[in-house]
Phi, psi and omega in degrees: 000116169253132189267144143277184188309122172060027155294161186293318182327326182282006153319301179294005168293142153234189183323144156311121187238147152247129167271099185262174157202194187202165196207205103001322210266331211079228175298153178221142144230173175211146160305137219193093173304310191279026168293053188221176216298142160224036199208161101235040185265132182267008186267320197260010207302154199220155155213155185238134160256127144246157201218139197277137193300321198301339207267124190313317196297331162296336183277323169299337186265302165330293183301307164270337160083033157226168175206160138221161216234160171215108164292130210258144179265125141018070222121326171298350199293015141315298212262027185257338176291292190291328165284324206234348171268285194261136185309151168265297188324317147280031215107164195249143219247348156316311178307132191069033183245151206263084193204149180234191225186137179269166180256043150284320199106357172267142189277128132281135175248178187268168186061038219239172184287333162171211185182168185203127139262178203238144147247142187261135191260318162197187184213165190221109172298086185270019194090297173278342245200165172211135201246126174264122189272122164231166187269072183338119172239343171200159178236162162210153186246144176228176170284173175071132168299152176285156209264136187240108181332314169317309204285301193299293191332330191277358172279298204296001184115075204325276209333296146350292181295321196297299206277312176305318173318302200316296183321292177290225257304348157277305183296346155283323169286344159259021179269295196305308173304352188225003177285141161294153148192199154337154171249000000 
């Protein structure tokens, strides 16, 4: 089924998020759609993440069994390249990005809508995809509106939009070959 350009499914994204963890190598983040409520306990708060097995930061996140998410603000569409265009497995893709280190060692960056870390609590296999239930352990209040997919595009540029497109039709097609779905 392909949705067009504003379908209501991209209702159901939330905000641009960067999702760190840390490793051997050290921090990692990624760009992140799949961010959402798993409580309605406020003593408890939950969020289920989700992260595509291809992206270094799912493997990072697996490992260490922590994370932390920086909902991103409005004006950050800086950190969609260097998060979301390049592998932390060629490199390490933080440097000259504006981050503090949680003290797991997973990066919050400055200027987001707010931020949170985490510990994963149990994982859900989705084929293409590992959906991690973590445990909310601190929260920050931050500036700004959040950052929107709708939002960014009309910002980050064609070129951008261009190299990001190249990008998604690969990581969709080896999603679609790894996916659960329907039999």
């Amino acid at each position: 089924m392909t949705q067009p350009a504003g379908s209501v499914l991209s209702l159901f994204w939330s905000p641009l998020c960067a999702v760190g963890s840390h490793g051997p190598a050290g921090p990692n983040a990624q760009i992140c759609l799949s961010v959402l409520g798993a409580s309605i306990v406020p003593e408890r708060p939950r969020l289920l993440v989700a992260l595509w097995k291809g992206n270094y930061t799912h493997d990072l996140v697996h490992a260490a069994g922590t994370l932390a998410i920086t909902v991103l603000a409005e004006g950050q569409e800086g950190l969609l390249a260097p998060l979301g265009l390049q592998s932390g497995r060629e490199r390490p893709k933080l440097g000259g990005l504006e981050c503090r280190l949680t003290p797991e060692g997973d990066p919050v960056f400055a200027g987001g809508a707010g931020w949170l870390r985490g510990r994963v609590i149990d994982t859900f296999d989705l084929g293409d995809a590992t959906a991690f239930l973590t445990a909310v352990d601190e929260t920050g209040a931050g500036e700004g509106t959040p950052l929107r997919w709708q939002t960014a595009q009309r910002v980050v540029g064609e070129a951008f939009l261009a190299r990001w497109a190249e990008k998604s039709a690969r990581d969709r097609a080896a999603a679609e070959r790894a996916m659960r779905w329907l039999a």
